[in-house]
C-alpha positions as CSV (number, residue, x, y, z in Angstrom):
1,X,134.1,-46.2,-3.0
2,X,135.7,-47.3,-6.0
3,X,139.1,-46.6,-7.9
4,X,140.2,-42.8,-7.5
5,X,137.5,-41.0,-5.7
6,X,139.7,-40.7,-2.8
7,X,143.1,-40.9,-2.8
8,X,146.3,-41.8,-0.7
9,X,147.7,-38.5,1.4
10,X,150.8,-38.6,-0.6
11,X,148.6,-38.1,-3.7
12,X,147.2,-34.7,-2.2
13,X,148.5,-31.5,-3.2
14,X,150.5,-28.7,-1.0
15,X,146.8,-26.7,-0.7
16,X,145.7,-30.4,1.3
17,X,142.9,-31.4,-1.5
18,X,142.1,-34.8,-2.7
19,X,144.3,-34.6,-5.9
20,X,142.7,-32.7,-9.0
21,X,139.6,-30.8,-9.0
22,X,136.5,-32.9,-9.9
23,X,135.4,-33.6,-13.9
24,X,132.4,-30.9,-12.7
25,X,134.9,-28.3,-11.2
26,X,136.8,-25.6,-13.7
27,X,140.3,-26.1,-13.7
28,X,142.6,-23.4,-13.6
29,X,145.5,-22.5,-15.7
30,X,147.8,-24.5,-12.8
31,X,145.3,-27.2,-12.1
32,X,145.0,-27.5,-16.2
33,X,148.7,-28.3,-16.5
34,X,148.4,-30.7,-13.9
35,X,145.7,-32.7,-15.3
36,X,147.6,-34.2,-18.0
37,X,150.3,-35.5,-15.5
38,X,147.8,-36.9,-13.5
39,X,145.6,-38.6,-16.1
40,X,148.7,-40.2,-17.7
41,X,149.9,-41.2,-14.1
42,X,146.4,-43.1,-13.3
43,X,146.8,-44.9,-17.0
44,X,150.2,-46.2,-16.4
45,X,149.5,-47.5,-13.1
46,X,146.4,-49.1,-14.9
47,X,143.9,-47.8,-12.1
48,X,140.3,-46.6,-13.3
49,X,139.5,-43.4,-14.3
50,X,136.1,-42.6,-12.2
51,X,133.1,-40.4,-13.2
52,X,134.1,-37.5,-11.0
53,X,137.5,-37.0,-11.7
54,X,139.3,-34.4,-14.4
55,X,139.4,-36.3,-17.6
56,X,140.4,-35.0,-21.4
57,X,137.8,-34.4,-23.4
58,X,138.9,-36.5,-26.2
59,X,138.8,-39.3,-23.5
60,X,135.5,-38.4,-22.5
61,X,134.3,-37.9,-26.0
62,X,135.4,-41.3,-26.7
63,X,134.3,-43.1,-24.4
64,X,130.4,-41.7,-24.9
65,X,131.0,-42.7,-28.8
66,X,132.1,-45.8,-27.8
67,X,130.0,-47.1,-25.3
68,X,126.5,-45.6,-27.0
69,X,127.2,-47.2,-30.2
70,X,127.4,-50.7,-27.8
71,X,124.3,-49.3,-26.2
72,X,122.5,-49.0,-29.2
73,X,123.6,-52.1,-31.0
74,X,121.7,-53.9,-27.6
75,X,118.6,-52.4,-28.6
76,X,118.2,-52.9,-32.0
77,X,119.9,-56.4,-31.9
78,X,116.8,-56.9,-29.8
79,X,114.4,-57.2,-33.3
80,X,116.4,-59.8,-35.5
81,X,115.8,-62.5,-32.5
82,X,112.4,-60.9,-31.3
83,X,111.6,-61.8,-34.5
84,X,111.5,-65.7,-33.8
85,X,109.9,-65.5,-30.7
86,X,106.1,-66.2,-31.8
87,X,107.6,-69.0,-33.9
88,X,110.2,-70.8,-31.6
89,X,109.6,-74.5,-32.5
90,X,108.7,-75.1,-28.6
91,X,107.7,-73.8,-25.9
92,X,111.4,-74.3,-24.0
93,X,112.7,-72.5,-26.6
94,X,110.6,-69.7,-27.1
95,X,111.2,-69.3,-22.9
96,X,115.2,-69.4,-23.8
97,X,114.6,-66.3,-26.4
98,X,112.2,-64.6,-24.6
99,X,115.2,-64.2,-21.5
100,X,117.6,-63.9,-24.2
101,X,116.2,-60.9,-25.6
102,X,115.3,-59.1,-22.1
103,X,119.2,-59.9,-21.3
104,X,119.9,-57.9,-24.3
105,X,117.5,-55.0,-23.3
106,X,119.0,-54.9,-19.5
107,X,122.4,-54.7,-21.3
108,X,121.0,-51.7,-23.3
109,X,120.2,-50.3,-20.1
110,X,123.5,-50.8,-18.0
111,X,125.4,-49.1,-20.7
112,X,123.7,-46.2,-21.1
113,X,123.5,-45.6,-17.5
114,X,127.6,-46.0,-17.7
115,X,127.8,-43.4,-20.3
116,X,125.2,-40.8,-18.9
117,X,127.8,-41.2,-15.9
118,X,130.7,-39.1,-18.1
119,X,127.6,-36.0,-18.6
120,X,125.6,-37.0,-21.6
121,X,121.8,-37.6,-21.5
122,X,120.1,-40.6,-22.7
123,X,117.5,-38.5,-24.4
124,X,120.4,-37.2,-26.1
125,X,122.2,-40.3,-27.3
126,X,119.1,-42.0,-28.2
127,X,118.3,-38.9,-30.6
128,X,121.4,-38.9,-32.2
129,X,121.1,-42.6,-32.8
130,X,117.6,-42.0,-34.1
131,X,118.6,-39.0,-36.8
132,X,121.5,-41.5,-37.8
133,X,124.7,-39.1,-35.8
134,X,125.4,-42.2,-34.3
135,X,125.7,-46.2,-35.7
136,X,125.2,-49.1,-34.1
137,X,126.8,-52.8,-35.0
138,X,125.9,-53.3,-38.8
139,X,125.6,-57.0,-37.9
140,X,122.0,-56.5,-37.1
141,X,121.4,-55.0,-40.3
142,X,120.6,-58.9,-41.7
143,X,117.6,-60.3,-41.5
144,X,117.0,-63.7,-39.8
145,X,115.1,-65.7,-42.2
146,X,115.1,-69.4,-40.7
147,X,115.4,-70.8,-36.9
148,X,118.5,-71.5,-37.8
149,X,119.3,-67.7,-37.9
150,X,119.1,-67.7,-34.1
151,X,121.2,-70.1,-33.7
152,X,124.0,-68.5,-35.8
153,X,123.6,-65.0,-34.1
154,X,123.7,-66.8,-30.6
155,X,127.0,-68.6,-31.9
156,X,128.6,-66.4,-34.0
157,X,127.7,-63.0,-33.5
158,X,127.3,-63.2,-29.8
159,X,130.9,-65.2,-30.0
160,X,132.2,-62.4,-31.7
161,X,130.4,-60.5,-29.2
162,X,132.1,-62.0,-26.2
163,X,135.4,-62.2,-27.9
164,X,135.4,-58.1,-28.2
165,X,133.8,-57.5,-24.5
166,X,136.2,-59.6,-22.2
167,X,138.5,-57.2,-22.5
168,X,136.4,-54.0,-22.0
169,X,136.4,-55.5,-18.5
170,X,139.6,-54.0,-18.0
171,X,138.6,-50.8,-19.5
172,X,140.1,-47.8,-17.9
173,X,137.1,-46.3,-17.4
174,X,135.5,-47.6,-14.2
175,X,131.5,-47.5,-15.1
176,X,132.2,-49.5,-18.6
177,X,134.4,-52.4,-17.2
178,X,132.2,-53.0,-14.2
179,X,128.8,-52.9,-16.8
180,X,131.0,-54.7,-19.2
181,X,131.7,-58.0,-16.2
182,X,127.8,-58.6,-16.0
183,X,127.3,-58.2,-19.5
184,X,129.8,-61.1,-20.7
185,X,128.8,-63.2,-18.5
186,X,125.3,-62.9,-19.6
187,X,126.4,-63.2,-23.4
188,X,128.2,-66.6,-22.6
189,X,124.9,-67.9,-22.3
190,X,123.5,-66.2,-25.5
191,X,126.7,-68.1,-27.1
192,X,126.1,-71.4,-25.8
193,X,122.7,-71.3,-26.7
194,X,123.4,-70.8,-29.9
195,X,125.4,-73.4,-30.4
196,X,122.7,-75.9,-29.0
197,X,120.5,-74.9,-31.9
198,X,122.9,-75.3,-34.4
199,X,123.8,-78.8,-32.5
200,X,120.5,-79.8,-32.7
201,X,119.9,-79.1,-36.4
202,X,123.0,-80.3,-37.6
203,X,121.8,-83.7,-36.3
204,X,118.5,-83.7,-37.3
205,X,117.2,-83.6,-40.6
206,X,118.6,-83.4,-44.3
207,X,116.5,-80.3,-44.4
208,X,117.0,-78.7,-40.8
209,X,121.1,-79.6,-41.4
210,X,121.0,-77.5,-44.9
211,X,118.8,-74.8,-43.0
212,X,122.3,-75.1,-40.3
213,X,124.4,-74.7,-42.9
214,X,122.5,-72.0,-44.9
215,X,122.6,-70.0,-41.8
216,X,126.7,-70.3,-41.2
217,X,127.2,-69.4,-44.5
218,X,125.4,-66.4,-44.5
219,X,126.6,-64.8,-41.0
220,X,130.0,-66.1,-40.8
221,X,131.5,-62.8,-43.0
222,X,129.3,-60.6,-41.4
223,X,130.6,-61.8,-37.9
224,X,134.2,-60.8,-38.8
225,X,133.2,-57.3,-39.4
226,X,131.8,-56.9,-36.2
227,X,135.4,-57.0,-35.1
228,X,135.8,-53.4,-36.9
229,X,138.1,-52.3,-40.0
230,X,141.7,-53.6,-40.1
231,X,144.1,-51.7,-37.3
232,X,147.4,-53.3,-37.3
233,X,150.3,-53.4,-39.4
234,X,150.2,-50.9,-42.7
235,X,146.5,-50.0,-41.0
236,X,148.0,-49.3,-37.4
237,X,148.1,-45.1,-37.9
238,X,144.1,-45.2,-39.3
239,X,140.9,-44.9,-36.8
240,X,140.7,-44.7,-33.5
241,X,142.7,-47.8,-32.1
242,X,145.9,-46.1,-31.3
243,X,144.9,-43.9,-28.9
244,X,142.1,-46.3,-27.5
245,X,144.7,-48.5,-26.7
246,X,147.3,-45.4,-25.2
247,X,144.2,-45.0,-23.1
248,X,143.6,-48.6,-21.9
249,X,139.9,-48.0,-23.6
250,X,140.7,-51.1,-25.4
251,X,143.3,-53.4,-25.3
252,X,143.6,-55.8,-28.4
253,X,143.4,-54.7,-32.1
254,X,140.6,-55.0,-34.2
255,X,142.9,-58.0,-36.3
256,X,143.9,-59.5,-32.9
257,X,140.2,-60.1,-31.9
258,X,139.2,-61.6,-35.1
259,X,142.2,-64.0,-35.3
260,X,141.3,-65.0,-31.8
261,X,137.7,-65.3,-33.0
262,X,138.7,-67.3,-36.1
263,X,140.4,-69.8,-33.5
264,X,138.4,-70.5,-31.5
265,X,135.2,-70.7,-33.9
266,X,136.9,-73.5,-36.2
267,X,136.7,-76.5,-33.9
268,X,133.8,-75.2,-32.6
269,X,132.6,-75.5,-36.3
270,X,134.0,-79.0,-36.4
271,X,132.1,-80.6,-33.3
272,X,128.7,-79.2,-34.7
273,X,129.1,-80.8,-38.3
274,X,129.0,-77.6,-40.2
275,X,131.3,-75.7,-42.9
276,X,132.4,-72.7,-42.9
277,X,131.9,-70.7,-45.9
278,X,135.8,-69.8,-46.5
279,X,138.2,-71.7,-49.2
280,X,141.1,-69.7,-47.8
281,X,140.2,-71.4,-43.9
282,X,143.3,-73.6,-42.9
283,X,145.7,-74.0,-40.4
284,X,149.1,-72.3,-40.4
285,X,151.6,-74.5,-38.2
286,X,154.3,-71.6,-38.6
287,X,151.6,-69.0,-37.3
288,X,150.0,-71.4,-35.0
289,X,146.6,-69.8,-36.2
290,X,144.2,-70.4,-38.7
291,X,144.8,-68.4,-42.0
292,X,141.5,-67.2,-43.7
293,X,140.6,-65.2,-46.6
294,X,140.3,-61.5,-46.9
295,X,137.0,-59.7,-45.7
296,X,134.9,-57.9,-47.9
297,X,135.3,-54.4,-46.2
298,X,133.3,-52.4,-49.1
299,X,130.1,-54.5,-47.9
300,X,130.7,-53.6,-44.3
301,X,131.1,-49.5,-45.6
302,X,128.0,-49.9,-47.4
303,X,126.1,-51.4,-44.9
304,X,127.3,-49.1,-42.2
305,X,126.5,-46.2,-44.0
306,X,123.1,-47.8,-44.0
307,X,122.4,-49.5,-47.4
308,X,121.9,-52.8,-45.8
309,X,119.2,-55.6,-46.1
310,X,117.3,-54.1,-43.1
311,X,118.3,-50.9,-42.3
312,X,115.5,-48.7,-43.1
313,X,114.0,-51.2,-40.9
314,X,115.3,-51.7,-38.2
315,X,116.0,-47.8,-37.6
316,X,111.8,-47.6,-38.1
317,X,110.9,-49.9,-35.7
318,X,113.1,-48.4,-33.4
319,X,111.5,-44.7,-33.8
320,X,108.2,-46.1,-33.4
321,X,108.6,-48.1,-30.4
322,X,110.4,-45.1,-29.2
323,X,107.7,-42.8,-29.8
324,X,104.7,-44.8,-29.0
325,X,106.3,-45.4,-25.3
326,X,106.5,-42.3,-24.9
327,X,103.5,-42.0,-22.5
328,X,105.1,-45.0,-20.2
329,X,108.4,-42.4,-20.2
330,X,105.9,-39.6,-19.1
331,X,104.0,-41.9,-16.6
332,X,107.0,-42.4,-14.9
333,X,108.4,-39.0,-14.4
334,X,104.9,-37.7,-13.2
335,X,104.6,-40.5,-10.7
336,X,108.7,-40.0,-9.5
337,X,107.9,-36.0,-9.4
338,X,104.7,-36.8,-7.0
339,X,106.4,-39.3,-4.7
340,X,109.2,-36.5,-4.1
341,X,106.6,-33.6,-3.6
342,X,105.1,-36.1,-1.0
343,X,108.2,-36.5,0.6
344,X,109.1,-33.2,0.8
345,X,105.9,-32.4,2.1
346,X,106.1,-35.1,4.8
347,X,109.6,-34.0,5.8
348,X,108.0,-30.1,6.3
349,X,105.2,-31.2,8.6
């Protein structure tokens, strides 16, 4: 039993049921009205909205755009790394990747089982990812050209990664936080392996400490993009922050997050030996945060929109691995459909 799925007595109504009617009941016109109340009610109190109770659309709707694009930006973050894993300089770290890279397939998994959970298909959301209807994280539209390109994405992006998930533990929506707890903790491993790479390099070598270096300065911008657009301030009124937040979907701004992720990356940067690739980077003692210098947002549009360095590659890949496990898809189904005919037929005799 979790959250809402049965409530107090003194949240039943005169007719004696269990508050509202269930997300897969029609309302009507009184139970309608009600729903609004009761929606806002659970949000205040900052309880979690469960899969079978009456929702708003726009909620639901959000949430499913929300938690596939995560979904898919598992899957195809899978490829930059898998990459590297035939050419991982030993045979510890090709074992480290290789778990690494399932982790990021299991999360894949976890969250699209949360958002099938609010009536949506995975068949469905994996179509409209594959005809482009729906983005993933234009992070993983870089390639990874060095070693040292694992290391960054476990530092950085994954950093940014766990910097924007902590939160989403506390998501309103009760599927999504509870995915969300296994997920970070998972990712805090990505991170810190990561940042052993980049350790390790940055003490080695004139060559492997340039290759560090090479690799900061290269995914360091694209890491602050992964926090989204700005949201606060002149920005506050644009996207979809506003009402994620009203919701408790989310519950930090987009600039909040990357100032967080700005301060806590800089020492970090420090105690490895490497710099990052900002002139404007310095601290602010009247802030009591690090100042840095504007990103550039018409690169994060363009890539988005899918005129990146690997796009039309990455999307490929993904629709032929797709389609040539198709039979494995099939397999399973036909052997699931004969266990239950079996069962059935047992349970008749």
């Amino acid at each position: 039993m979790y959250g809402n799925d049965y409530g107090p007595d003194d949240a039943a109504g005169e007719s004696g049921k269990d508050r509202l009617p269930r997300r897969d009941e029609p309302l009507n016109a009184a139970e309608a009205a009600d729903l609004e109340g009761y929606f806002d009610g659970l949000i205040d109190a900052d309880q979690r909205i469960e899969p079978r109770d009456a929702m708003p659309e726009a909620y639901r709707s959000t949430l499913i755009r929300m938690i596939a694009q995560h979904a898919h930006s598992e899957i195809i973050g899978m490829q930059p790394e898998g990459n590297w894993i035939s050419r991982a300089p030993s045979l510890r770290r090709k074992a480290i990747l290789m778990a690494k890279v399932q982790d990021e397939a299991g999360h894949g998994l976890y969250l699209y089982s949360a958002a099938e959970t609010l009536g949506v298909t995975r068949e469905e959301l994996l179509d409209r990812l594959h005809t482009g209807r729906q983005k993933y994280s234009s992070i993983f539209n870089y390639p990874t050209l060095t070693w040292a390109d694992v290391g960054a994405i476990g530092w950085l992006v994954d950093g940014a990664a766990i910097m924007n998930q902590v939160p989403l533990c506390r998501c309103s929506y009760g599927p999504y936080a509870r995915a969300m707890i296994r997920v970070c903790k998972e990712e805090s491993f990505h991170q810190r392996q990561g940042f052993e790479i980049l350790w390790v390099l940055a003490r080695g070598t004139a060559e492997q400490k340039a290759m560090a270096q090479d690799a900061a300065n290269r995914w360091w911008w694209p890491s602050l993009m992964m926090f989204g657009p700005p949201d606060s301030g002149e920005d506050a009124s644009k996207g979809h922050t506003a009402q994620s937040m009203a919701w408790g979907i989310k519950r930090f701004s987009n600039d909040d997050l990357r100032q967080k992720f700005v301060d806590m990356t800089v020492p970090q940067a420090e105690r490895i030996g490497i710099t990052l690739p900002d002139p404007d980077l310095r601290w602010n003692e009247e802030r009591g945060h690090y100042d840095f210098g504007e990103v550039d947002w018409a690169e994060f549009k363009r890539v988005l929109s899918g005129d990146g360095p690997m796009n039309a590659q990455r999307m490929a890949h993904r629709v032929r691995a797709h389609e040539e496990g198709a039979w494995v898809r099939e397999a399973a189904v036909a052997y699931a459909e004969r266990r239950a005919a079996a069962a059935a037929e047992a349970g008749a005799a």
